[in-house]
N, C-alpha and C positions, 0 to 999 in steps of 0.2 A: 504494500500500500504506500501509495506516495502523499507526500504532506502538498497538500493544493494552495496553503499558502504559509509560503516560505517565512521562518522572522526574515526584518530587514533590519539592519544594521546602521544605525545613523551617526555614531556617534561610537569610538572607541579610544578611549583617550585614560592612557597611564603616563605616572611621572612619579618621581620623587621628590619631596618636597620637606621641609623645615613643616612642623604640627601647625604653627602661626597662621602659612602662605596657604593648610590645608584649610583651615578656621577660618581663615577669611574669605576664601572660594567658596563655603558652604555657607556663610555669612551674606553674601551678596547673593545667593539663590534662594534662602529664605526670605531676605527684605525683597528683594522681586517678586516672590510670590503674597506678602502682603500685601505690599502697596499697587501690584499691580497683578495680579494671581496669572504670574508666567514671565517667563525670563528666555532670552535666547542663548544659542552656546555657538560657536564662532572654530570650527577646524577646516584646518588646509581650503582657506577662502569660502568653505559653506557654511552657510549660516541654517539653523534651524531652531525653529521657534516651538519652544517646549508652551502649552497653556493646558493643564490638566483640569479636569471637571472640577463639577465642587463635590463632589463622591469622590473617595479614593482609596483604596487600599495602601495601607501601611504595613512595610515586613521591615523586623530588626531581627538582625542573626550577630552573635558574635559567637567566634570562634577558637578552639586554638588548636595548636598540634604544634610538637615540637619544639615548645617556648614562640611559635611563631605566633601572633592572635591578629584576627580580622575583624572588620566591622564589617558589615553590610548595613546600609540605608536602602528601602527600595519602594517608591510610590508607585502602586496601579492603576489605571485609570481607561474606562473607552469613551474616545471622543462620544461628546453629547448626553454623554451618562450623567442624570442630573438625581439627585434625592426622591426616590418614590414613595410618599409619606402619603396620607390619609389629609384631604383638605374639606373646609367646612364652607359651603357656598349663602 
């Protein structure tokens, strides 16, 4: 069986970085997402504009192995998915 729709891949971006230069990268995509709920992110000249619903899945994992530990941060969201709640007319 074949997978009919592929992930696509927009965005893959590792570095090393000082905890400060990480805090502040994550810094500047939370205040974007307050003040304006989406923020764009900018490699090898493509731009893409992240705007996630107001629904969204939150996943936290940390890890470790080998004295090595990870975080994971990870918002899910599908376009237009908006809060299906019970409204009173």
């Amino acid at each position: 069986m074949t997978n009919q729709n592929p992930k696509k891949v927009h965005v893959d971006y590792e570095e090393k970085m000082s905890l400060d230069h990480a805090v502040a990268f994550l810094e500047t995509i939370v205040t974007k997402l307050k003040k304006e709920k989406s923020f764009t992110l900018t490699q090898d000249g493509k731009t893409h504009h992240v705007s996630p619903s107001s629904q969204v899945e939150l996943e936290v994992k940390l890890e470790e192995r080998n004295g090595k530990h990870k975080l994971e941060l990870e918002l899910e969201w599908r376009e237009g998915e908006e809060k299906q709640g019970l409204t009173i007319g």
